[in-house]
N, C-alpha and C positions, 0 to 999 in steps of 0.2 A: 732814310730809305726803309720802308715794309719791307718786311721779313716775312717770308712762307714759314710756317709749323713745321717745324724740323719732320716733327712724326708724320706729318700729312705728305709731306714731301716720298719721305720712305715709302709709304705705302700706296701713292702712286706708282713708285719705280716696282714695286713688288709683285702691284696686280697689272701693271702696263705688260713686263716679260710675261707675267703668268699667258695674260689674253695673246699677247702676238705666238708663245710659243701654241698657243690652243690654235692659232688661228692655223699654221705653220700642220700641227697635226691632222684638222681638215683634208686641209691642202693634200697630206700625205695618206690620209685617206683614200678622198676621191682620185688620185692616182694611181692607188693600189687594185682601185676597183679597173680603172682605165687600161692598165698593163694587164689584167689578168681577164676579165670578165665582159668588159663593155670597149668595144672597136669604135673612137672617137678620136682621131689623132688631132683635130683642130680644136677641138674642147683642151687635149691633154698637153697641148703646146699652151692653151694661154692659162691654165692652171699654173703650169711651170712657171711662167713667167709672172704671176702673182705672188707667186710661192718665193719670189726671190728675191721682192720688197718684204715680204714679212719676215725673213732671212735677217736681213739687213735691219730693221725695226729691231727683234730679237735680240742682238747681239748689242747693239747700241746700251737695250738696256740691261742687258747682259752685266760690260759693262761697269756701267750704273752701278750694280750688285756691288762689282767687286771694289772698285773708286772706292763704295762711300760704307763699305762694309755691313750690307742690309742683307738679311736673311731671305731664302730664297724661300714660296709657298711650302708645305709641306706635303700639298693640295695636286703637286705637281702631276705624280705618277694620276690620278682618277681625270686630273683633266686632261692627260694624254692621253687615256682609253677614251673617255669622249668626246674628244677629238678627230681620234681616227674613226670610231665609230659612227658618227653624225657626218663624217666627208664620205666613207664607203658606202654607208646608206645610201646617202642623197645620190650619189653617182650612179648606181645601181639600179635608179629610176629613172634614169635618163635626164638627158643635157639640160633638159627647163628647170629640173626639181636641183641637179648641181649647183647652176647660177640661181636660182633660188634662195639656196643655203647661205650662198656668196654674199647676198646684195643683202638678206637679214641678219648675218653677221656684221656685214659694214657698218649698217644704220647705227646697230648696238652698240658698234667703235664710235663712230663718229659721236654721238651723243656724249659718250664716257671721254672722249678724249676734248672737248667741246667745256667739258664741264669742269675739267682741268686745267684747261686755260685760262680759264675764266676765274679760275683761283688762285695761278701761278703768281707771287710779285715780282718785281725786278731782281731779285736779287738771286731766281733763277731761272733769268729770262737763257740763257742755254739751252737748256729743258724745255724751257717754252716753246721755244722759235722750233725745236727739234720734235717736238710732241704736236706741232703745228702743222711740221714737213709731212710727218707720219698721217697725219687726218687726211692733208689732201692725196696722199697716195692710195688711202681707205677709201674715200670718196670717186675716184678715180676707180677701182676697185668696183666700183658698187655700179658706175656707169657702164663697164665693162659688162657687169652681171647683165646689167638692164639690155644690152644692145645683144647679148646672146641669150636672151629666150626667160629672162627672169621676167616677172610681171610686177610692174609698180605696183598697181591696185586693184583687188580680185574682187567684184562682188557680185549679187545676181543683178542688181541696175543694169551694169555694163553687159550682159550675156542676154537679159531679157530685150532689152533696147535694138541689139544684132536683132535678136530672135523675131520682134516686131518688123524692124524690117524686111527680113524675112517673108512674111507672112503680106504684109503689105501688098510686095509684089506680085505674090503669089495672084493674089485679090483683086490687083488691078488686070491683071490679064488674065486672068481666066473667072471673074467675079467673084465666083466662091469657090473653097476650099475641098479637093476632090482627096476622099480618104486615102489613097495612096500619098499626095501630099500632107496632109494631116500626120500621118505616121512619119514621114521622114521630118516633118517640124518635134514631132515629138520626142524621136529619137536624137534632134541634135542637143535640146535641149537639157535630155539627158546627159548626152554626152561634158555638154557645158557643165554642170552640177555635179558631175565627177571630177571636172578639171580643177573647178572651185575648190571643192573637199580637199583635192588630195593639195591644191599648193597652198593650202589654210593651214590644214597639219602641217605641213614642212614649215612656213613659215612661223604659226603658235611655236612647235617644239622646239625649232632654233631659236627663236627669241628669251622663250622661256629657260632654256639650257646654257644661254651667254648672261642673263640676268644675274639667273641662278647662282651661275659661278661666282659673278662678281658678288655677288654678295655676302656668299659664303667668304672669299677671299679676303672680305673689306673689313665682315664684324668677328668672322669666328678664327679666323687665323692671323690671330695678332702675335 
């Protein structure tokens, strides 16, 4: 029977808690934003309840830690500030940029936990099957995001495309383009290319800031 790298193994369970407790402080972030600042109680109900598989995750490999005696990050405390800071933010801009946050978190899970399996051998197919359970509750997670206002795929294709339509009809019924219309085409436009902007930053920075971490977690705290 294949044998997993003892050390490889560890330091999956190391940076698996590290990320679900990251994921856990979002969570308690964009809550804190919800209880105090932003009046969303159907947003702050299904937080809760996401918050309560990452809970569960957490402790699992929690855990883990203690069972097989692995050192917890040291990393811990910097990635519970930006945790709660990158969930309060996003919350604070409202319900799309929240699920936003949510669904470019997942992807980043999914991927890492995707690629652990994939390394896992039988011989801790436990881990496996359990780091399996966890993806599809991520994935799950991520669908979630998507069906409350997160956007799969932001670009100006998709904005310009609306926007020709738009214009089309304009064109078929009244021939040409009378400047009053003109200005409301141009105005939405804009508006589009803000919407772009800002859920390109949320998504760049959360992706960047989940990378980030791991990476930091994977080479430099050994």
């Amino acid at each position: 029977m294949k044998k997993t790298n003892k050390t490889k193994v560890e330091e999956f369970i190391r940076v698996d808690h590290a990320g679900e407790r990251g994921a856990i402080k979002i969570y308690e972030g964009q809550l804190l934003a919800l209880n105090t600042l932003v009046n969303d109680e159907n947003l702050k109900k299904t937080i809760e309840e996401m918050k309560i598989h990452e809970k569960e995750h957490c402790d699992f490999f929690e855990n883990e830690i203690k069972k097989r005696n692995i050192k917890t990050t040291k990393f811990l405390p910097i990635w519970d500030l930006l945790g709660v800071t990158l969930g309060f933010g996003s919350a604070l801009l409202g319900k799309k940029a929240a699920m936003l946050c949510t669904a470019s978190v997942e992807e980043v899970i999914d991927e890492h936990y995707q690629n652990q399996i994939n390394q896992l051998m039988p011989d801790e197919n436990i881990l496996k099957e359990k780091i399996k359970k966890f993806r599809e509750d991520e994935l799950h997670h991520k669908d979630i995001a998507y069906k409350n206002g997160a956007t799969k795929k932001v670009n100006n294709t998709t904005y310009k495309s609306r926007l020709k339509n738009i214009s089309d009809c304009i064109c078929i019924e009244h021939e040409e383009v009378s400047s009053e219309e003109d200005g409301l085409i141009t105005q939405y436009f804009y508006s589009c290319k803000q919407e772009i902007k800002q859920c390109m930053n949320i998504k760049s920075f959360t992706f960047f800031a989940m990378n980030s971490g791991y990476i930091v977690l994977q080479i430099l705290d050994k």
